[in-house]
C-alpha positions in Angstrom: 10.4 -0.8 -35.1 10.2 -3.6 -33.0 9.6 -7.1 -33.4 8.3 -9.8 -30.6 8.3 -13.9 -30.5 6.9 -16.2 -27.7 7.7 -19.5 -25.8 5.0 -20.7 -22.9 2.7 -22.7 -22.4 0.1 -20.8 -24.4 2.5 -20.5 -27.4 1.7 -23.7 -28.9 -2.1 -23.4 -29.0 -2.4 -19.6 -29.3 0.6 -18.3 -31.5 2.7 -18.9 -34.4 5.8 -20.3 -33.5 7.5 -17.0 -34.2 6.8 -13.2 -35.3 9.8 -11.2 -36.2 9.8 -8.4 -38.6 13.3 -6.7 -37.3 16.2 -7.2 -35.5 14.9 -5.6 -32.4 13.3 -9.0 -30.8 12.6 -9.6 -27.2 12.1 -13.4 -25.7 8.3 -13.4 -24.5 7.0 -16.3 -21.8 3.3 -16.7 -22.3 1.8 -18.5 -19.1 -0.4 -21.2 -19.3 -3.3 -19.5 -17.9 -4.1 -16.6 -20.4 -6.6 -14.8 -18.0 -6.9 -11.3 -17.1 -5.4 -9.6 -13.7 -5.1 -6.0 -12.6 -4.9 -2.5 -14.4 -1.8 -0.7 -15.6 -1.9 2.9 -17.4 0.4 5.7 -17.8 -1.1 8.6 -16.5 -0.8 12.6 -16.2 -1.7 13.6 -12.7 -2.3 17.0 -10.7 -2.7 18.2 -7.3 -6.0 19.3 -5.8 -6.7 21.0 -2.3 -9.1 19.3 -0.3 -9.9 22.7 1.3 -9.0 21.8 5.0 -9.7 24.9 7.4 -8.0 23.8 9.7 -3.7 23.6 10.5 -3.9 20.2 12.7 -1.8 17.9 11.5 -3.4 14.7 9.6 -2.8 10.9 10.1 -5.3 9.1 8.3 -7.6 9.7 5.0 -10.5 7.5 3.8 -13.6 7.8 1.5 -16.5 6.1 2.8 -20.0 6.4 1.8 -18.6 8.9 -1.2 -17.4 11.6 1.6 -13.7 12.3 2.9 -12.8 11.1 6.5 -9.9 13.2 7.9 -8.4 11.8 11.2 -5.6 13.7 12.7 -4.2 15.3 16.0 -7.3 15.9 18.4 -10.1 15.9 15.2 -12.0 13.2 13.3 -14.1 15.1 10.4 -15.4 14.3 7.3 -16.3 16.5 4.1 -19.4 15.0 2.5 -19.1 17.4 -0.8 -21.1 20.0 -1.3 -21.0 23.8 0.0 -21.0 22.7 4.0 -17.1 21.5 3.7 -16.2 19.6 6.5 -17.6 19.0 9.7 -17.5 16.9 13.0 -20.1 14.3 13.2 -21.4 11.6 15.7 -20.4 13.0 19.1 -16.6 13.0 20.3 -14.1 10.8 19.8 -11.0 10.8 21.7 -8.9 9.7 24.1 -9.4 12.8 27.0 -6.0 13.9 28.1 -4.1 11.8 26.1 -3.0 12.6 22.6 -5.7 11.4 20.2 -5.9 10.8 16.4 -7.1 8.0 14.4 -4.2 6.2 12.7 -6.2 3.9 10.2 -9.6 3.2 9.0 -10.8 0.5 7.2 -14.3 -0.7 5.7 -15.8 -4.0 7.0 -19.1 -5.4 6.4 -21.0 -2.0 5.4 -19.2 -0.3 8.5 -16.5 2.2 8.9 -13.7 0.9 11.6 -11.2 3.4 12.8 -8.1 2.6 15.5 -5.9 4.5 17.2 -5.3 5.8 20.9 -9.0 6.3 21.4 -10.8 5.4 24.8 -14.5 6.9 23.7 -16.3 7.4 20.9 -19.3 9.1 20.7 -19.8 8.8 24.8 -18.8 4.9 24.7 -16.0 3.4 25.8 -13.9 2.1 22.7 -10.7 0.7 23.9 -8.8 2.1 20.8 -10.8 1.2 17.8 -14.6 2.3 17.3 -17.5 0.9 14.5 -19.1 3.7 12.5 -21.6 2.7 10.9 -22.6 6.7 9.1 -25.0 7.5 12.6 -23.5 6.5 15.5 -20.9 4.5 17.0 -20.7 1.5 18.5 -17.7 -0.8 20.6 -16.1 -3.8 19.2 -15.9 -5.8 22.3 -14.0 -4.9 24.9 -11.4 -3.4 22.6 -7.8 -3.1 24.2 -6.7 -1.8 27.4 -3.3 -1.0 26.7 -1.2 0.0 23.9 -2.7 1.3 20.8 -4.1 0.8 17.0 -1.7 1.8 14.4 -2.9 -0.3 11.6 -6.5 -2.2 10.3 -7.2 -5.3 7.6 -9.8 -7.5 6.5 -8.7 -11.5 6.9 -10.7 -14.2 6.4 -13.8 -12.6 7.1 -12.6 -10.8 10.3 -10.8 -7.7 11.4 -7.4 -7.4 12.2 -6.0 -4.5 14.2 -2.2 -3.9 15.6 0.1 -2.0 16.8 1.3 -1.2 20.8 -1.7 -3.6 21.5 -1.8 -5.8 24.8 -5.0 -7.3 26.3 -5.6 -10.8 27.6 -7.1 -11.7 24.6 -10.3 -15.0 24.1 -7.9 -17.7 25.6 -5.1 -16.3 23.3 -2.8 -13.3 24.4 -3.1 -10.7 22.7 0.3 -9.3 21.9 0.4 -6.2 19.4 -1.8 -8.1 16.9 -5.7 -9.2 16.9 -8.3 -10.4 15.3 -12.1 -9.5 16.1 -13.9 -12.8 16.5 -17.4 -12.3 14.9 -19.3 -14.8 16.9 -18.1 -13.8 20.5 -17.8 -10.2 19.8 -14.4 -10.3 20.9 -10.9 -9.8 20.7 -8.3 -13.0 20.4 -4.4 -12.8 19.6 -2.9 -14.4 16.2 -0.6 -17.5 17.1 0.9 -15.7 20.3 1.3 -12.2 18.4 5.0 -10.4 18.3 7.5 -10.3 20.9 11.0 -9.5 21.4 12.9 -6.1 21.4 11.8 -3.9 19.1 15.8 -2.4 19.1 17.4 0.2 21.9 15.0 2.7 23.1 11.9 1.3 21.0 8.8 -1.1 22.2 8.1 -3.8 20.3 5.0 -2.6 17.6 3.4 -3.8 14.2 3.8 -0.9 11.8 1.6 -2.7 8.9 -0.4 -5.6 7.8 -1.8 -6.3 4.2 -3.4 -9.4 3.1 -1.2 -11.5 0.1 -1.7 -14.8 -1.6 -4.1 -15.7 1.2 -1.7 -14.9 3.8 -1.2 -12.1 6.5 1.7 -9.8 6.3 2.9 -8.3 9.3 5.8 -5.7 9.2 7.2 -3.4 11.8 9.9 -3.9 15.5 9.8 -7.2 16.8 11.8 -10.4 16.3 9.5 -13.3 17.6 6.2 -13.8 15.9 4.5 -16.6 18.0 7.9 -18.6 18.8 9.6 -18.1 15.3 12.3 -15.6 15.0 11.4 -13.5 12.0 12.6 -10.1 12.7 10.9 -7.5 11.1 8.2 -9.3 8.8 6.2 -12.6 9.2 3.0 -14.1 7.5 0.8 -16.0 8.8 -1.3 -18.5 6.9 -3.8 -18.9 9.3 -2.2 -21.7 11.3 1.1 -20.2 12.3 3.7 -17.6 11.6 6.5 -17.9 9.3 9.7 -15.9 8.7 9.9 -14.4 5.5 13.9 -13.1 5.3 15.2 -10.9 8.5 15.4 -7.3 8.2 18.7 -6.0 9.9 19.9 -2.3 9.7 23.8 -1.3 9.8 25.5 -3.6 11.7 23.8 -6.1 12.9 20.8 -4.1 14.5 17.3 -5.2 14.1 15.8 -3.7 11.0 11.9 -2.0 11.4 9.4 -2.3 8.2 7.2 1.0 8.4 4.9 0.1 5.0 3.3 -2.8 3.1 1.4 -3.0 -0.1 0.4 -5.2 -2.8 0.6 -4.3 -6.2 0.6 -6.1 -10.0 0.9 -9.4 -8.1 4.0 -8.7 -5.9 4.3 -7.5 -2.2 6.4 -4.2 -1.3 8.0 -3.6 2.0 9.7 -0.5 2.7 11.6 0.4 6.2 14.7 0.8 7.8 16.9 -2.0 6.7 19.9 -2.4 4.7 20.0 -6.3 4.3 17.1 -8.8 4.3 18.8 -12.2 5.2 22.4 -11.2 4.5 21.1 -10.2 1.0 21.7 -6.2 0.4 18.3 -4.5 -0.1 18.4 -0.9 0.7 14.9 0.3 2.2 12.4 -1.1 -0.2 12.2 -4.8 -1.3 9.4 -6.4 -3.4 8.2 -10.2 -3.0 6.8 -12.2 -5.8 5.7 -15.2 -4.2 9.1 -17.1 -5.0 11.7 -17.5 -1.7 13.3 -13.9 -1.3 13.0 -10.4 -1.8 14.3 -8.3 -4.5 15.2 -4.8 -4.6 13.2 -2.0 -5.8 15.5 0.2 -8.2 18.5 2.4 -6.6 15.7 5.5 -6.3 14.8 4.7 -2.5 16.8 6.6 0.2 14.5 6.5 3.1 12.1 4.5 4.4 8.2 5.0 3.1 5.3 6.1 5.8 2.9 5.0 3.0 2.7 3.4 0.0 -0.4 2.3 -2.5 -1.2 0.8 -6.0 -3.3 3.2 -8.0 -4.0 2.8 -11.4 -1.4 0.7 -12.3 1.5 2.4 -10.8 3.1 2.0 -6.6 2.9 5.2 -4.9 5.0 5.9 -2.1 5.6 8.6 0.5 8.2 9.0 3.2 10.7 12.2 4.7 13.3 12.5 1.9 12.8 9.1 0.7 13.6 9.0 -2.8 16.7 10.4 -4.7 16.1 10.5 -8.5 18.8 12.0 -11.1 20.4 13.8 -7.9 16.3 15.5 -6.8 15.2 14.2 -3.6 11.3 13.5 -3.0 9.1 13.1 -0.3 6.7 11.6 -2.9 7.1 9.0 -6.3 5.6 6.4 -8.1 7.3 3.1 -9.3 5.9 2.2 -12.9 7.5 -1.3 -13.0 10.9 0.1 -14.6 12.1 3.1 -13.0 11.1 5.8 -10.4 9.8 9.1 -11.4 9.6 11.9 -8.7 6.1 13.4 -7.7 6.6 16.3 -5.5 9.0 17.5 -2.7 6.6 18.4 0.5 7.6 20.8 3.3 6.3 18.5 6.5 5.6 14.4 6.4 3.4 12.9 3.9 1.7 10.4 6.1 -0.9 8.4 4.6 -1.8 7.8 1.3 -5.2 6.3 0.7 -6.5 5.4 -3.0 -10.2 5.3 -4.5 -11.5 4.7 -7.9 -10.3 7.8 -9.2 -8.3 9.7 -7.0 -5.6 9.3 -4.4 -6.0 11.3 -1.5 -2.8 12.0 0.6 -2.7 14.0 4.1 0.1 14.5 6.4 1.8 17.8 8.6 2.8 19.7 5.2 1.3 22.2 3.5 2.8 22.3 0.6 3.9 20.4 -2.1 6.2 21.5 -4.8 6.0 24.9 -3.5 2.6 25.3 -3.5 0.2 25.7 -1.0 -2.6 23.3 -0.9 -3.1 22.8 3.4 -2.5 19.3 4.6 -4.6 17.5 2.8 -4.8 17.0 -1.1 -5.9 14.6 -3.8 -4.2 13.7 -6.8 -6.3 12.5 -9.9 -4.6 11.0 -12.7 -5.5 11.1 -16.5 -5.4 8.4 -18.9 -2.4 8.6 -20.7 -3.6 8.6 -24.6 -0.3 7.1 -26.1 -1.2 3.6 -25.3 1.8 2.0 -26.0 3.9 4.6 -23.8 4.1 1.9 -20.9 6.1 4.0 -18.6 4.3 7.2 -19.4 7.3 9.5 -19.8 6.1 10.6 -23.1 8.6 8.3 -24.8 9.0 5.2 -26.8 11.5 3.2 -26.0 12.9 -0.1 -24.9 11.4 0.3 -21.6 7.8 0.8 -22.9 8.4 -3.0 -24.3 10.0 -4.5 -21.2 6.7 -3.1 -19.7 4.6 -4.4 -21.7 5.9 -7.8 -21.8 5.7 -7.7 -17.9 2.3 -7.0 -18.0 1.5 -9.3 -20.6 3.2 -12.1 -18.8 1.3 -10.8 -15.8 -2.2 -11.2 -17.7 -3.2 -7.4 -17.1 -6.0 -5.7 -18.8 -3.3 -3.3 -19.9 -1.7 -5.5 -22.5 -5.2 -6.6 -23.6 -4.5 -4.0 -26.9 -7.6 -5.5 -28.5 -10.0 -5.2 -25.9 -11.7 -8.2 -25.9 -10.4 -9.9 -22.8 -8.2 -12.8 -24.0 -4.3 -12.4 -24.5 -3.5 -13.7 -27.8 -1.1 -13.0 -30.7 -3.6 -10.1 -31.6 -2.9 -8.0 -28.6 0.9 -8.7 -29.5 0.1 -7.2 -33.1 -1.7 -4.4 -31.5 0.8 -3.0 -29.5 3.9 -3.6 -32.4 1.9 -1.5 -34.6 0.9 1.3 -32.5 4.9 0.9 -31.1 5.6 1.7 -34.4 3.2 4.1 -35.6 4.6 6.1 -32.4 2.1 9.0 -30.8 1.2 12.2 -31.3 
């Protein structure tokens, strides 16, 4: 059995000074603001084919309009459902005798936007990143001349692209980050962009960007961003960049983020560092809005390609990157406790893309856990029907609590036990009896 009591804000208005029935008790915050946030569930998930023909290797996935856009290495399809499977659509796109493949796409006012080294798309000249719009393509200004697109966001009403990127810019270099100007139609750089070495033998190049708290997030090899030294990350909060902790590999050398993401109200950043400002975090680090980063469990042993939220849990994917109970995994999820391994692939997992019910994954594998499913694969997740199983291991335990107080403290719908979209001493009760009844 298990026994809860409170302190917070809420408390004094909302619950009884204490609840205790046993000696297992655990000290419970309640913030002031008893509102609801994001979703968190166990689930059971499985792999699914996509049933790609074809053996080119994969480097972006996206549902738009309710089909499946695959971009990879000299192909941009799509599989709109159905018996025809997937097809090519809207003319070529590529990048003639260079190597071409889409690296991100993103949705933006109705429109699908894809990057990547790209000079035409459908017979116009793109500069790297095209507008879709489900008939035909269209430039988004003079796009960029050199370099190319590895990432794409939505910020304050505008598109971001970076990357490799260079062009003069609207009055403002552009210098591997940009922002689409909607009124001009036009390209201009963010607060003088990133600059610096990007460490021996590497050009300097923005791996990632998410949007958090408001701000931008920028991750990847530089050390300036606009005159700040920042060294690896930086947000900017639409006036100027700021450092948010150097990234630094080994010793001394400049550390490189490779993924960013934002899940149940904290920011992950995964890459090749061993310390963020002198403190030692070991390839993955999460922000929660405080002053510094904290590290991620001891799971991570590589650095992530990819990483999403999807129904409540962090998903990440990267060559060998995780080492749980002795396994290593290319693919694993982070349920707010502990790591659990997903599946050992034989090529790179490269991009992992969620929807409302699935997350589709593609990459240069084939298979995954032995099995052959081609390069591209979903993975849909059931409900888990033990509610109070937090950490959906099929146990009850300590950590099932732990999680539940986090997300109760975090105002998620998970914790909501009664269902009726306030957090209140009810929803404790809820979950302490179903704890204790246990599950089936």
């Amino acid at each position: 059995m298990v026994s809860l009591y409170f302190e917070g804000a809420c408390s004094s208005s909302v619950f009884p000074s204490s609840y205790e029935r046993n000696p297992m008790r655990f000290t419970l915050p309640v913030a002031a603001a008893c509102t609801l946030s994001s979703l968190s569930l166990a689930q059971d998930c499985a792999f699914q084919s996509l049933n790609n023909p074809f053996s080119n290797d994969s480097y972006a996935i996206f549902e738009y309009n309710k089909a499946v856009y695959d971009g990879g290495w000299y192909h941009f399809r799509r599989d709109e459902g159905g018996q025809v499977g997937w097809t090519s659509f809207g003319g070529d796109i590529g990048g003639g005798t260079v190597d071409t493949f889409v690296k991100d796409m993103i949705v933006f006012e109705g429109d699908l936007i894809v990057g990547g080294p790209l000079t035409f798309a459908g017979g116009l000249p793109v500069g790297n990143i095209a507008r879709w719009n489900g008939n035909f393509y269209s430039a988004m200004g003079d796009g960029f001349g050199a370099g190319e697109v590895e990432t794409l966001d939505v910020y304050d009403g505008k598109v971001v692209a970076a990357g490799s990127i260079r062009a003069g810019g609207l009055g403002n270099p552009i210098n591997r980050i940009a922002m689409f100007d909607n009124d001009s139609g036009q390209w201009q750089g963010i607060g003088g962009g990133m600059t610096g070495s990007g460490g021996p033998g590497f050009g300097v190049e923005v791996w990632d960007v998410v949007v958090y708290q408001g701000e931008l997030i920028a991750t990847g090899r530089f050390e300036f961003a606009g005159n700040t030294r920042v060294d690896g990350v930086a947000r900017w909060d639409g006036t100027q960049w700021h450092p948010m902790g150097r990234l630094s590999y080994g010793a001394g050398n400049l550390g490189i983020g490779t993924a960013l993401a934002v899940h149940d109200g904290a920011l992950f950043l995964s890459g090749f560092f061993t310390k963020i400002e002198g403190q030692d975090i070991v390839w993955m680090a999460q922000w929660t809005g405080g002053t510094s980063w904290l590290p991620v469990g001891s799971a991570p042993s590589r650095h992530s390609l990819s990483m999403a939220s999807f129904k409540g849990q962090l998903y990440a994917a990267g060559p060998a990157g995780f080492t749980i109970d002795g396994t290593q995994y290319d693919f694993a999820r982070w349920n707010g406790a502990q790591w659990e391994g997903i599946a050992d692939a034989d090529g790179l997992i490269i991009d992992i893309s969620p929807t409302e019910d699935r997350l589709l994954i593609s990459g240069t594998f084939s298979q995954m856990n032995g099995v052959h499913y081609g390069n591209l694969v979903e993975l849909r997740c059931e409900d888990n029907p033990c509610e109070p199983d937090f950490t959906g291991d099929g146990q009850l335990d300590f950590f099932d609590v732990s999680a539940f107080i986090t997300a109760f403290n975090a105002m998620d719908p998970a914790a909501d036990f009664t269902g009726d979209g306030q957090f209140n001493f009810f929803d404790i009760s809820s979950f302490i009896t179903a704890f204790n009844a246990g599950c089936p």
